[in-house]
Z-matrix of the N, CA and C atoms (Angstrom, degrees):
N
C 1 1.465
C 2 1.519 1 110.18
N 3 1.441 2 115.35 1 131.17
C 4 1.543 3 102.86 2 162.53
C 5 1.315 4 114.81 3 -115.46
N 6 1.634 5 91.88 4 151.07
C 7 1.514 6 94.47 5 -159.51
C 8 1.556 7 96.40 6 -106.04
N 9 1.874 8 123.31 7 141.85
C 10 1.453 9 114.88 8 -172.77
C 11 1.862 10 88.29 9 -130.76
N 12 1.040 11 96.22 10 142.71
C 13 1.729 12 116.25 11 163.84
C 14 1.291 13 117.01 12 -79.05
N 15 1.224 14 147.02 13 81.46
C 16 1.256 15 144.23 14 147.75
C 17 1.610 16 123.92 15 -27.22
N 18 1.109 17 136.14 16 81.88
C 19 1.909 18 119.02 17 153.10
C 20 1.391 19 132.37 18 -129.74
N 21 1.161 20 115.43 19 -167.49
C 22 1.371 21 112.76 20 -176.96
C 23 1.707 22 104.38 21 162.37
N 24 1.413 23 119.19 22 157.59
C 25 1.030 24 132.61 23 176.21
C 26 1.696 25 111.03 24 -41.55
N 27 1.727 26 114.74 25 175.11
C 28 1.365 27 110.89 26 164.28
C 29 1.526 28 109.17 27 -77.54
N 30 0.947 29 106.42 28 142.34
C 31 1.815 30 126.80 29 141.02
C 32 1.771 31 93.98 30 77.18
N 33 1.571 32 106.56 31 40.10
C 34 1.393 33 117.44 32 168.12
C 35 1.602 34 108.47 33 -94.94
N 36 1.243 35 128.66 34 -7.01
C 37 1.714 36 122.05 35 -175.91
C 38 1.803 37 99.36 36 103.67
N 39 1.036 38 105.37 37 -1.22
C 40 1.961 39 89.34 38 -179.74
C 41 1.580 40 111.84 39 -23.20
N 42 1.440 41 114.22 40 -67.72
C 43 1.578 42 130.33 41 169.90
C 44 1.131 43 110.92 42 -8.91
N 45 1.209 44 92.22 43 -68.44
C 46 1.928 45 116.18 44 -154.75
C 47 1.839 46 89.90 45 -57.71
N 48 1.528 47 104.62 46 -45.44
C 49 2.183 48 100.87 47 -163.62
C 50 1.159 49 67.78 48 -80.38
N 51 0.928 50 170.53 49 142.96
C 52 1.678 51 150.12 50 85.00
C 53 1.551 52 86.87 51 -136.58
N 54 1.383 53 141.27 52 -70.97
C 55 1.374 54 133.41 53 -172.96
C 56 1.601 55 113.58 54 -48.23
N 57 1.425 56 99.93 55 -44.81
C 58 1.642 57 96.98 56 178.01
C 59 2.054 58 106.35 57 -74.92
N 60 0.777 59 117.88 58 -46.25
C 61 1.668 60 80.48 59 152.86
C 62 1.054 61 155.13 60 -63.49
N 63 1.456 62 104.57 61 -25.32
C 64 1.422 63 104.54 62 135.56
C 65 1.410 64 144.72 63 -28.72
N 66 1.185 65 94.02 64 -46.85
C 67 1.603 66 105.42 65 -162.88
C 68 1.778 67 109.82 66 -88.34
N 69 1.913 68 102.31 67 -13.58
C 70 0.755 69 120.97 68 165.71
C 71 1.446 70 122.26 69 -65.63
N 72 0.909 71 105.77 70 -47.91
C 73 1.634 72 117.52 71 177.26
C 74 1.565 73 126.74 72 141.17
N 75 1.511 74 96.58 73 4.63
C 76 1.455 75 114.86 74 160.73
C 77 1.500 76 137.07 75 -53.99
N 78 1.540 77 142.38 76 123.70
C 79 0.915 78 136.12 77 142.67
C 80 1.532 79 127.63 78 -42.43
N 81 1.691 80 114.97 79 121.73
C 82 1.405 81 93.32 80 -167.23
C 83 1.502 82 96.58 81 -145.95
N 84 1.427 83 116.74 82 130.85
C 85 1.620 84 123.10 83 164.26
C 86 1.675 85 114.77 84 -117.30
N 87 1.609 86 76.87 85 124.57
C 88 1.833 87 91.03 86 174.67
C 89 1.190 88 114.69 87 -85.16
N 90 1.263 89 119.46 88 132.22
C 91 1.023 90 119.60 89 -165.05
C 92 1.504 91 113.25 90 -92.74
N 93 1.533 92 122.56 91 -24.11
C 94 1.641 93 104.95 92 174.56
C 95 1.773 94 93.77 93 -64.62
N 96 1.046 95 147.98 94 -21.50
C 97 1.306 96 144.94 95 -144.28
C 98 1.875 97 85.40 96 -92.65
N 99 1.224 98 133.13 97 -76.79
C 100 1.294 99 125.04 98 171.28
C 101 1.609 100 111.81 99 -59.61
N 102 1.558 101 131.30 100 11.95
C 103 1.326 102 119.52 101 132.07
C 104 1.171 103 143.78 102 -76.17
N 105 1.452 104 109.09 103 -31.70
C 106 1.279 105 117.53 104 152.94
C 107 1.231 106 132.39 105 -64.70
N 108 1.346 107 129.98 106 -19.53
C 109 1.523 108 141.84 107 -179.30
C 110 1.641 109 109.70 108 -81.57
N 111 1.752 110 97.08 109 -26.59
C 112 1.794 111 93.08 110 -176.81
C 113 1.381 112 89.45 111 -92.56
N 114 1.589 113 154.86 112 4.42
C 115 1.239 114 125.47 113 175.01
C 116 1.914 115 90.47 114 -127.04
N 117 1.780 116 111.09 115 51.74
C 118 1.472 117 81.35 116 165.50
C 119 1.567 118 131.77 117 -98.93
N 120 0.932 119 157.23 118 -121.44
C 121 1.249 120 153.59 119 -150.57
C 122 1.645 121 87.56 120 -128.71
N 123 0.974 122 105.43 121 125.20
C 124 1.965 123 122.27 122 -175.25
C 125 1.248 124 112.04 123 84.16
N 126 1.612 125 139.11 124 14.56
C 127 1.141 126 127.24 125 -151.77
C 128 2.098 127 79.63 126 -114.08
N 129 1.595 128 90.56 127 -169.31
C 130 1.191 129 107.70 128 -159.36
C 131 1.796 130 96.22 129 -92.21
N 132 1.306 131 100.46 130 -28.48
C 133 1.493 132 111.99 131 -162.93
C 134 1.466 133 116.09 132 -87.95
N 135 1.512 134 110.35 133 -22.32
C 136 1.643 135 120.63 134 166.79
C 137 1.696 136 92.51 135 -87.71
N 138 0.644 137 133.84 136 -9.36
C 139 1.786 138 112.74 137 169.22
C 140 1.745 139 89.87 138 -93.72
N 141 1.013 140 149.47 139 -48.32
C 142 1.451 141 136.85 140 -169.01
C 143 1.164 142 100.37 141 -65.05
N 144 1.123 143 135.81 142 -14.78
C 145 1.429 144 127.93 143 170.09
C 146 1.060 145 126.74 144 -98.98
N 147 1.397 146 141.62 145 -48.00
C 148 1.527 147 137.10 146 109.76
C 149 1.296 148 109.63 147 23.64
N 150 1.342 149 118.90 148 -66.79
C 151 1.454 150 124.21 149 -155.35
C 152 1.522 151 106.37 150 -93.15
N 153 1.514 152 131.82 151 -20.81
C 154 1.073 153 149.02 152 -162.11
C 155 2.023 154 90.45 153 -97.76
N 156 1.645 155 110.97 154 -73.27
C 157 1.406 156 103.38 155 -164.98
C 158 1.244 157 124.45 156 -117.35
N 159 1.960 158 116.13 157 21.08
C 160 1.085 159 146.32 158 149.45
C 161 1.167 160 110.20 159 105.48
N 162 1.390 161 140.76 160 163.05
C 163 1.494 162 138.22 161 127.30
C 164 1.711 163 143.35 162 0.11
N 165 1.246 164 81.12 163 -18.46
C 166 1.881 165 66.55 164 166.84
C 167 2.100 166 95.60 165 -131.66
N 168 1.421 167 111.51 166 59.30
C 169 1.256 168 112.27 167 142.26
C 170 1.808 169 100.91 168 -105.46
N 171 1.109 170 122.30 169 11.14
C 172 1.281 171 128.71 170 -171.63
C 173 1.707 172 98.99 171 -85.18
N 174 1.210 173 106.35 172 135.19
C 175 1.439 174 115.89 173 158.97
C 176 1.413 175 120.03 174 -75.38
N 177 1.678 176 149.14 175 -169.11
C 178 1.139 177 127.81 176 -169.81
C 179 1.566 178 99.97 177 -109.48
N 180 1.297 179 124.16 178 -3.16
C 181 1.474 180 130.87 179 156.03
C 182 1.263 181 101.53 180 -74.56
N 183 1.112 182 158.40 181 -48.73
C 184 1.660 183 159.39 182 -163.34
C 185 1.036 184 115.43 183 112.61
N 186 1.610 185 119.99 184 8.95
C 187 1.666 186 113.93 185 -170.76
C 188 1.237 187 96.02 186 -80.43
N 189 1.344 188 134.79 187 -160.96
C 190 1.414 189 147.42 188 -127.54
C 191 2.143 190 90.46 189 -137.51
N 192 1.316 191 114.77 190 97.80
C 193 1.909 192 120.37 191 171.64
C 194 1.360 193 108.87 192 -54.24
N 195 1.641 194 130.10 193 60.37
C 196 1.134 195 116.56 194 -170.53
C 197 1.268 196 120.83 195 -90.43
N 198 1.474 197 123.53 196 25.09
C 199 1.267 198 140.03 197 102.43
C 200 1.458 199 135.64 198 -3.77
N 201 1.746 200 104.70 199 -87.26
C 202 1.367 201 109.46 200 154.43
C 203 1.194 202 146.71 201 -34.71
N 204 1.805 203 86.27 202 -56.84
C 205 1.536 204 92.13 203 -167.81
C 206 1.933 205 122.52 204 -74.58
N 207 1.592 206 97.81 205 -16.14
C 208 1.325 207 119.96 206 171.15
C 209 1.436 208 109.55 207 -50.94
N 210 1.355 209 112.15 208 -60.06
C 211 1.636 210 137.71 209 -160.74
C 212 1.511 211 92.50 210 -79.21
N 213 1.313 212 154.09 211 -21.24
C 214 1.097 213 162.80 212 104.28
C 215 1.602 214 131.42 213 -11.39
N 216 1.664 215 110.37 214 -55.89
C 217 1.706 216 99.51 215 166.72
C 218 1.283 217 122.67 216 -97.00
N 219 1.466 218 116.61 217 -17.62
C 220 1.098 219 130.90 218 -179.86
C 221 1.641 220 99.23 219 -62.29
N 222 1.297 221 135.70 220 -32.97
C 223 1.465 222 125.28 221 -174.37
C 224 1.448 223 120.33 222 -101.70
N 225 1.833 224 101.14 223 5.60
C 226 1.334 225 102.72 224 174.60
C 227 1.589 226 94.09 225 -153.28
N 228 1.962 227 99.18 226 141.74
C 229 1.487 228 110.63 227 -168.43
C 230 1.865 229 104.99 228 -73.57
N 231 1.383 230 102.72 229 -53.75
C 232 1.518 231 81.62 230 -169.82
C 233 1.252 232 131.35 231 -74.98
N 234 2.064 233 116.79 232 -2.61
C 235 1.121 234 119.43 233 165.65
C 236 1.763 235 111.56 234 -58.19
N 237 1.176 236 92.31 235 -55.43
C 238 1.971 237 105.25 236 170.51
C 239 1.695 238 110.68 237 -24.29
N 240 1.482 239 101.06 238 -51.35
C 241 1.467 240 101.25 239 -156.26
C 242 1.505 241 102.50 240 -84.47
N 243 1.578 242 122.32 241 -35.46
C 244 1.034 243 125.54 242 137.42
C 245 1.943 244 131.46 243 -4.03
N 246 0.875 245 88.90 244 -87.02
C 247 1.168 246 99.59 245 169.84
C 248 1.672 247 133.42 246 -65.87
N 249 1.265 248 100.16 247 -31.95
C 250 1.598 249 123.03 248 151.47
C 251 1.298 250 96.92 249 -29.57
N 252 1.757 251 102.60 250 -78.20
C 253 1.749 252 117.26 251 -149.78
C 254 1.552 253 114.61 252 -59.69
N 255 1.746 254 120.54 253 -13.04
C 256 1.044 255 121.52 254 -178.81
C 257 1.569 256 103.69 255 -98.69
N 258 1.212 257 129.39 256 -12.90
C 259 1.941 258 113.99 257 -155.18
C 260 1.310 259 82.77 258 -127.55
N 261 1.136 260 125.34 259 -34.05
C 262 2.397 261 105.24 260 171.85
C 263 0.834 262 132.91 261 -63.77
N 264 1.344 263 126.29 262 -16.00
C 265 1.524 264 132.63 263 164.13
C 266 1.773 265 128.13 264 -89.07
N 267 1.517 266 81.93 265 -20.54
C 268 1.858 267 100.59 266 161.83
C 269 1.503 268 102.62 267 -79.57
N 270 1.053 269 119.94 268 -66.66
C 271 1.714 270 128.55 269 -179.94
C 272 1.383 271 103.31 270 -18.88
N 273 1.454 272 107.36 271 -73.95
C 274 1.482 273 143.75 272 -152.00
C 275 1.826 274 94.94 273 -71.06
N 276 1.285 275 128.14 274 -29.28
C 277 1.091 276 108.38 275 -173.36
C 278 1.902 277 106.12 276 -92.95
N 279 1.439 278 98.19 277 -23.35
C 280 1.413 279 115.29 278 172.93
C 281 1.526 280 101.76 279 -53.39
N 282 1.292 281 136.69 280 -23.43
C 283 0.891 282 125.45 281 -165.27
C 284 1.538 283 125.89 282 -100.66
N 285 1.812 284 85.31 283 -40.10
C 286 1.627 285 87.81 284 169.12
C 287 1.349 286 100.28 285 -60.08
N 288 1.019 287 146.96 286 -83.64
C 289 1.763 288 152.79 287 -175.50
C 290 1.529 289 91.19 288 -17.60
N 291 0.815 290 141.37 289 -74.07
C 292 1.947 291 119.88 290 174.71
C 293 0.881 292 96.65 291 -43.73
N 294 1.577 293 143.94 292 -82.58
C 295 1.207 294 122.45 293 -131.13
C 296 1.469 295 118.66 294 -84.81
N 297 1.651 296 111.56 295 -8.05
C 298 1.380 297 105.48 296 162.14
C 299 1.893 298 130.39 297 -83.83
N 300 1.356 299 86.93 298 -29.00
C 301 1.741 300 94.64 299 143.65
C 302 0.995 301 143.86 300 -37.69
N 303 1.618 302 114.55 301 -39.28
C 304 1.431 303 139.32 302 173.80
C 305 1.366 304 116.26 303 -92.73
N 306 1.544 305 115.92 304 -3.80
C 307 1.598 306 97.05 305 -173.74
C 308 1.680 307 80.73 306 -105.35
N 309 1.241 308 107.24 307 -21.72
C 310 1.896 309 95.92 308 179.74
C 311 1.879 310 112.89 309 -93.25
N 312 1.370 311 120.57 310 -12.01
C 313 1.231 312 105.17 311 155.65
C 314 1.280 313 112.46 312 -100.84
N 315 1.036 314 146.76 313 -32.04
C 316 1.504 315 155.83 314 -155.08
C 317 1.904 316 129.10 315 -117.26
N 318 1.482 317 90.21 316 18.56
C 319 1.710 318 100.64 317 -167.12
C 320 1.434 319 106.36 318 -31.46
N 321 0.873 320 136.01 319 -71.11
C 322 1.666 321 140.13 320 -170.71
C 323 1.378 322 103.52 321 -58.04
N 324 1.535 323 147.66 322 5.66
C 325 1.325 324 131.63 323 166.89
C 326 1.228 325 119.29 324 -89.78
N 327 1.585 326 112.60 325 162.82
C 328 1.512 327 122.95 326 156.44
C 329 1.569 328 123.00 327 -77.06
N 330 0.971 329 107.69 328 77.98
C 331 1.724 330 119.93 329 -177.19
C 332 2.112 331 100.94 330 -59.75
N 333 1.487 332 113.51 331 97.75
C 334 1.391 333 103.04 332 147.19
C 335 1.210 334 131.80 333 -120.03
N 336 1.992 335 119.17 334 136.21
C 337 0.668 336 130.96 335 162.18
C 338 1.564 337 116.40 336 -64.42
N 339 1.722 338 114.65 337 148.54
C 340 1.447 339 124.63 338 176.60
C 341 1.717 340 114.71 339 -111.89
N 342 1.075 341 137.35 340 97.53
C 343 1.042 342 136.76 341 170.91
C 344 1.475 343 146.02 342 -120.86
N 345 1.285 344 139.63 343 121.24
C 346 1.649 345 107.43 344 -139.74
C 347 1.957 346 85.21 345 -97.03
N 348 1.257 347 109.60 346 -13.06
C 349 2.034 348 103.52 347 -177.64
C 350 1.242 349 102.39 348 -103.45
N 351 1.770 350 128.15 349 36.41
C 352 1.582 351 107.89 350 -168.61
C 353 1.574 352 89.40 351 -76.24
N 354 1.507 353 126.17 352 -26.72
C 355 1.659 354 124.62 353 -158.06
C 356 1.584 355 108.61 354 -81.90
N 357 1.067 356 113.70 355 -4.60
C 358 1.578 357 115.06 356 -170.21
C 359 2.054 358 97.15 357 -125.27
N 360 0.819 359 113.95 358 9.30
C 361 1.415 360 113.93 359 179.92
C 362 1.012 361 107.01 360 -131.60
N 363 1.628 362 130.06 361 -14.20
C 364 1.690 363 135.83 362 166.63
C 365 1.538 364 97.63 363 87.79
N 366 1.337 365 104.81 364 11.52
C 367 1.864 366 97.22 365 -179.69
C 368 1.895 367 125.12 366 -62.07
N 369 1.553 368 78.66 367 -12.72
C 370 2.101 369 97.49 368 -172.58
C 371 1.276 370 101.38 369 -66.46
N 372 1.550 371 126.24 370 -24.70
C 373 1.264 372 129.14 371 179.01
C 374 1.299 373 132.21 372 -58.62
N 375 1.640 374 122.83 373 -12.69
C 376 1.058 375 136.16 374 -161.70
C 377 1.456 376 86.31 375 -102.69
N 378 1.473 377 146.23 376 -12.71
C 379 1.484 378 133.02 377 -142.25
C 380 1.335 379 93.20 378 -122.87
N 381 1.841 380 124.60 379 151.99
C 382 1.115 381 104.06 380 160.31
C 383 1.632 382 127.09 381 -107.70
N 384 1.620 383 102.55 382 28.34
C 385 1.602 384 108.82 383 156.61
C 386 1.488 385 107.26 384 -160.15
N 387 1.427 386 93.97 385 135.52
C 388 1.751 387 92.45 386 178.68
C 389 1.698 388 115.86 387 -109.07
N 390 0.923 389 120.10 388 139.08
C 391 1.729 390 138.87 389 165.34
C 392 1.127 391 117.60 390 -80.54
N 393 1.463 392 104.53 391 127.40
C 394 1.819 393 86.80 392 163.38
C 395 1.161 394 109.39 393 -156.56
N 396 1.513 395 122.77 394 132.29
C 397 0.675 396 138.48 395 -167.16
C 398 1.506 397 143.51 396 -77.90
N 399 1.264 398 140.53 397 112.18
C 400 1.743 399 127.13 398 -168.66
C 401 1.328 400 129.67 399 -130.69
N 402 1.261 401 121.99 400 -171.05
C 403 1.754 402 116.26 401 176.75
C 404 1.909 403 89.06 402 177.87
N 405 1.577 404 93.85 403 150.96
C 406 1.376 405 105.66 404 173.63
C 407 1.163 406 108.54 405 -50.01
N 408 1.904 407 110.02 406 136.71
C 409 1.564 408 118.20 407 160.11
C 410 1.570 409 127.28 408 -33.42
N 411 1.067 410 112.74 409 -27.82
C 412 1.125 411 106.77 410 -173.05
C 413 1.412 412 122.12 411 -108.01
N 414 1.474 413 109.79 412 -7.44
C 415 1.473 414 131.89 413 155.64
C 416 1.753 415 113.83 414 -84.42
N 417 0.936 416 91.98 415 4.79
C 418 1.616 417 79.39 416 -179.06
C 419 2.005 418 99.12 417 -117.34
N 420 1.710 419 93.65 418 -43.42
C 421 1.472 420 87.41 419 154.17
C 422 1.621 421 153.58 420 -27.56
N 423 1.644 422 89.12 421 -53.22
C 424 1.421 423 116.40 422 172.31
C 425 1.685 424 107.92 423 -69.99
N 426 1.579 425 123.26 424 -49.49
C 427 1.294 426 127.83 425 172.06
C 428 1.410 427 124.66 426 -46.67
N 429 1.578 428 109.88 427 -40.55
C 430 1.394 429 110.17 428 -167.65
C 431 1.872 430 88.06 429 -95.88
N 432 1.016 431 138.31 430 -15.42
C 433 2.119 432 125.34 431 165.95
C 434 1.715 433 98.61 432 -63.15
N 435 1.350 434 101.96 433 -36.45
C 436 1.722 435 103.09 434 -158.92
C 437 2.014 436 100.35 435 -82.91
N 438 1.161 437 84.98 436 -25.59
C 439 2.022 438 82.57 437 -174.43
C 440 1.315 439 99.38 438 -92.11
N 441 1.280 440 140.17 439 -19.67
C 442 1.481 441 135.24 440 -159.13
C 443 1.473 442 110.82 441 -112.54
N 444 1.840 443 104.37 442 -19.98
C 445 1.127 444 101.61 443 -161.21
C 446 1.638 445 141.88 444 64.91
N 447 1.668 446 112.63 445 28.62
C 448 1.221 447 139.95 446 -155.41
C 449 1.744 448 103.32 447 -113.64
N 450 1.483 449 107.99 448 157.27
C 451 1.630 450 103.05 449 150.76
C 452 1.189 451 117.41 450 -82.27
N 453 1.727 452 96.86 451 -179.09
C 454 1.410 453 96.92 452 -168.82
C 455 1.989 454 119.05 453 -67.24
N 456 1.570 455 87.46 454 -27.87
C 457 1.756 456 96.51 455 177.39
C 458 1.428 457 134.23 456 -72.44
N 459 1.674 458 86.81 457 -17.97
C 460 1.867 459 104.00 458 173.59
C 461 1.948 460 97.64 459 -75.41
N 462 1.680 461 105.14 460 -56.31
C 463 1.172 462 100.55 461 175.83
C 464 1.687 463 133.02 462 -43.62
N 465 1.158 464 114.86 463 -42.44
C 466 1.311 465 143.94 464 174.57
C 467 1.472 466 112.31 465 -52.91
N 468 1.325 467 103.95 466 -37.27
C 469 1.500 468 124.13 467 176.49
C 470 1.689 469 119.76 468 -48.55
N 471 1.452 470 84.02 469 -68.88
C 472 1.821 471 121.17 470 178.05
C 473 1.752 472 91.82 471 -43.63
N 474 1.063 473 90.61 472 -74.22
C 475 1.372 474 110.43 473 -161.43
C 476 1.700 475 102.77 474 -33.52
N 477 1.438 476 88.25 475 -64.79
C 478 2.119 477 98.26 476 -169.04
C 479 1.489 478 110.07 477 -58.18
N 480 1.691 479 126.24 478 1.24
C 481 1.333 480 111.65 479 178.47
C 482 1.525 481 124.17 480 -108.74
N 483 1.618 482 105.82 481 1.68
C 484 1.150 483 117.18 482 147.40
C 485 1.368 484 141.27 483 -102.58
N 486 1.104 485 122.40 484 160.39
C 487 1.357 486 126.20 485 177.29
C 488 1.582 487 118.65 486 -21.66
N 489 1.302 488 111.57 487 137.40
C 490 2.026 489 103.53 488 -176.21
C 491 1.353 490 86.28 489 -77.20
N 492 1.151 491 98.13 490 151.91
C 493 2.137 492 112.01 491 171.33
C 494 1.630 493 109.97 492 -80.84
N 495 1.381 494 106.45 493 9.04
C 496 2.084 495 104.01 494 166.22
C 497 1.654 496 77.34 495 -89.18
N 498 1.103 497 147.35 496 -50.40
C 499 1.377 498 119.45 497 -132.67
C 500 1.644 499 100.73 498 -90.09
N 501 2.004 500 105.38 499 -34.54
C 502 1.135 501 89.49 500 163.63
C 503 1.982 502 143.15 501 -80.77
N 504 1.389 503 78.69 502 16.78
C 505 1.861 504 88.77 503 177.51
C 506 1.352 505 110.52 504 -86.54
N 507 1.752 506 107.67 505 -16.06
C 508 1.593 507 110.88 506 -176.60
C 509 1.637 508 115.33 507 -66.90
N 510 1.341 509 109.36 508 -13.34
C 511 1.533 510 117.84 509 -171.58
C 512 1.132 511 113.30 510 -119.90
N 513 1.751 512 120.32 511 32.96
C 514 1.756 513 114.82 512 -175.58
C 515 1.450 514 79.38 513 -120.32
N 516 1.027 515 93.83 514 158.06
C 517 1.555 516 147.17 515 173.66
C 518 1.588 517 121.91 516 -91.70
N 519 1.591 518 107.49 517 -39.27
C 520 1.152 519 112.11 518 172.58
C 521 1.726 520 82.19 519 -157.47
N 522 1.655 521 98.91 520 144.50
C 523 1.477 522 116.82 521 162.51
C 524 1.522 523 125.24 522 -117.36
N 525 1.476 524 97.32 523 155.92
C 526 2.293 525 84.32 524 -178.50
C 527 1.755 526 85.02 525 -136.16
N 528 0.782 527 119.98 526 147.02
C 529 1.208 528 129.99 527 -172.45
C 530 2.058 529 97.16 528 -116.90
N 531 1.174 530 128.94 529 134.19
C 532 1.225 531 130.20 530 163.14
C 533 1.349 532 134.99 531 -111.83
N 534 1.503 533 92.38 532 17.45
C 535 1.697 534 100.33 533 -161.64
C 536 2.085 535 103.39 534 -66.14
N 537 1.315 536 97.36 535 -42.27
C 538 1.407 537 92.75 536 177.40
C 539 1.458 538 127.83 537 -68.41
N 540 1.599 539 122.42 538 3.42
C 541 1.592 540 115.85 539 174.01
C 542 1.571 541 108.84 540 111.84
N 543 0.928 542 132.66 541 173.89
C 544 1.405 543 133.75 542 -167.01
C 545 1.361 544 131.44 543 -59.85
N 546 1.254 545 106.75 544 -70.26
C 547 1.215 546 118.20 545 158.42
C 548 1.937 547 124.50 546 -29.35
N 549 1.046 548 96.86 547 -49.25
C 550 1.531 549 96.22 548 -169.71
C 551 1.673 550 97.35 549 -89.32
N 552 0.894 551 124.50 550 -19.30
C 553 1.803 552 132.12 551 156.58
C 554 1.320 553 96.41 552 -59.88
N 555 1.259 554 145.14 553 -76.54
C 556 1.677 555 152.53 554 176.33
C 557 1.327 556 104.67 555 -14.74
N 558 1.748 557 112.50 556 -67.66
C 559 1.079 558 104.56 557 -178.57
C 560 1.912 559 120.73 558 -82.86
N 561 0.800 560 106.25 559 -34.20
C 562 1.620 561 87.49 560 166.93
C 563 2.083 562 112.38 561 -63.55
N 564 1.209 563 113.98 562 -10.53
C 565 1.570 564 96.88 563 172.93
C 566 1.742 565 98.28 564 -87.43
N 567 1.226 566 115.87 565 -39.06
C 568 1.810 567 86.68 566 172.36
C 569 1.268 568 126.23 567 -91.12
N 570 1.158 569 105.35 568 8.74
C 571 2.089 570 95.75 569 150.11
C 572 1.543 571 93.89 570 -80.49
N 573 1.211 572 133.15 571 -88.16
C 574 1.355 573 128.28 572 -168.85
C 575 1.491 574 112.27 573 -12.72
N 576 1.522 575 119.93 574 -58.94
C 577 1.643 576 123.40 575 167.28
C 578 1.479 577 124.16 576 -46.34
N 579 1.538 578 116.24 577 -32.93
C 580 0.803 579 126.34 578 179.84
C 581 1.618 580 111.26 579 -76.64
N 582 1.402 581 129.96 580 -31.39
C 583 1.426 582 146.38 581 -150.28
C 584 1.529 583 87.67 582 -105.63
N 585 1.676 584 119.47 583 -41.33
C 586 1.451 585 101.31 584 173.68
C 587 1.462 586 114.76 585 -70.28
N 588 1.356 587 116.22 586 -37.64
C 589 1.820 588 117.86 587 -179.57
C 590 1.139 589 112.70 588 -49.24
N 591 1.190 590 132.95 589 -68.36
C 592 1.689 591 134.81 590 163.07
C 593 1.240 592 119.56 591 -38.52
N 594 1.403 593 125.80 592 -35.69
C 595 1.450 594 106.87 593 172.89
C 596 1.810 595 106.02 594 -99.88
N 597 0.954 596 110.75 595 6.29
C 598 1.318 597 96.08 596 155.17
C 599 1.768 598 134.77 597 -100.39
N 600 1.628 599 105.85 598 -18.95
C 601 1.348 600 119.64 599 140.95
C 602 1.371 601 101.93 600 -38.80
N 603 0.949 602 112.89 601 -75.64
C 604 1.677 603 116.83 602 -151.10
C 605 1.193 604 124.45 603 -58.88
N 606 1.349 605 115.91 604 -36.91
C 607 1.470 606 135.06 605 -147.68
C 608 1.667 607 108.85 606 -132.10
N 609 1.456 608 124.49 607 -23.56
C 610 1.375 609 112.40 608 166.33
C 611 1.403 610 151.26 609 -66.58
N 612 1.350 611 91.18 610 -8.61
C 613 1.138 612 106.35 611 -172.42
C 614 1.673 613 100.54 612 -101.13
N 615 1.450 614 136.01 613 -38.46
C 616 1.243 615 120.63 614 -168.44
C 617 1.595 616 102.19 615 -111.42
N 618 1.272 617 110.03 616 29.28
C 619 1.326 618 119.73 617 155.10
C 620 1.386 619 127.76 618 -113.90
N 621 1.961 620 99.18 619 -5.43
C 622 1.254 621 86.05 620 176.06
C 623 2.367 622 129.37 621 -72.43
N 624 1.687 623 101.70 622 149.71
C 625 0.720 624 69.64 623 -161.14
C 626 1.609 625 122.63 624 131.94
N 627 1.178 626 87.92 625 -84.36
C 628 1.804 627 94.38 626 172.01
C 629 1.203 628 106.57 627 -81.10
N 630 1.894 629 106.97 628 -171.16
C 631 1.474 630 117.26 629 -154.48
C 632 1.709 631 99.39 630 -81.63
N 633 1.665 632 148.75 631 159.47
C 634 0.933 633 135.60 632 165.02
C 635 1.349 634 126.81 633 -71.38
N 636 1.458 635 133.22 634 176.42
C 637 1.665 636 118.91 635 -154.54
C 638 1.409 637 103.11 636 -84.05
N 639 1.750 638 111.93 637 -22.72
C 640 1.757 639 110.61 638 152.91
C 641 1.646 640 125.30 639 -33.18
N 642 1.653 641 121.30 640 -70.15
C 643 1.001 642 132.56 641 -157.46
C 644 1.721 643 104.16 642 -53.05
């Protein structure tokens, strides 16, 4: 099985490459989707948060205002990291548990993980190819006012507290750029599919074992 790291900034299209590998024939976990599952209502991780930034990030069902709590770390660093320190190690374990699932049902697949903090949490290290994903600043700008429903300065916000996407392009392996619209995203995800198939022909088998081309 090879295992690939998916990331990229917010409101770059991750989604969008992530279904078409899918559709490709990829194994694929989203990762806000197993973020939400480690903080749902009875879990261990909505009481650490609860307990961390109180009771009224609670909705009036008890699920998790991640709304709030967004508009909340996003405007302050150590709440961020905060909250970091409780949901990456839930994430992260959510993940091995797929992906060891997958090397015992699914040996011959391309297992990718989706994550937009794998580059700032060292999580890419576990994979042996990472993706990452991008689009012009100012297209991605416009994406995340239009998906969030935000101004441009709230957007701007989000944006400036993660990693710039030059620094995370320094650590891909393979890039897809989406600035031009779907289609031309389409086709750069099946060359990329294609570039992972061959090197996983090639290379899985006498790598299994050793350290990945990260380490």
């Amino acid at each position: 099985m090879l295992k690939a790291g998916l990331t990229g900034s917010i409101a770059v299209g991750k989604t969008v490459v992530c279904d078409v590998f899918r559709e490709l024939g990829c194994r694929v976990l989203d990762a806000d989707l197993t973020a939400r599952e480690v903080v749902k209502p009875g879990t261990d991780g909505l009481a650490k948060i609860v307990k961390e930034f109180g009771r009224e990030m609670l909705l009036p069902d008890g699920s998790l205002d991640r709304k709030k709590l967004g508009a909340l770390v996003f405007a302050d660093e150590a709440k961020r990291e905060k909250l970091n320190e409780i949901v990456h190690p839930l994430v992260s374990a959510e993940q091995d548990r797929w992906l060891s699932e997958n090397e015992k049902s699914f040996p011959d697949s391309i297992s990718i993980v989706d994550a937009a903090l794998m580059i700032e949490s060292g999580g890419y290290k576990r994979f042996d190819r990472l993706i990452v994903v991008w689009c012009e600043p100012d297209i991605q700008l416009r994406r995340l006012m239009n998906r969030d429903g935000i101004d441009a300065a709230a957007a701007a916000q989000r944006i400036a507290v993660q990693m710039p996407q030059v620094e995370k392009k320094k650590f891909a392996d393979h890039l897809i750029d989406t600035s031009k619209g779907f289609e031309d995203a389409r086709r750069q995800v099946s060359r990329v599919f294609h570039e992972l198939t061959v090197f996983k022909d090639e290379t899985c088998e006498t790598t299994k074992g050793k350290p990945t081309p990260h380490e």
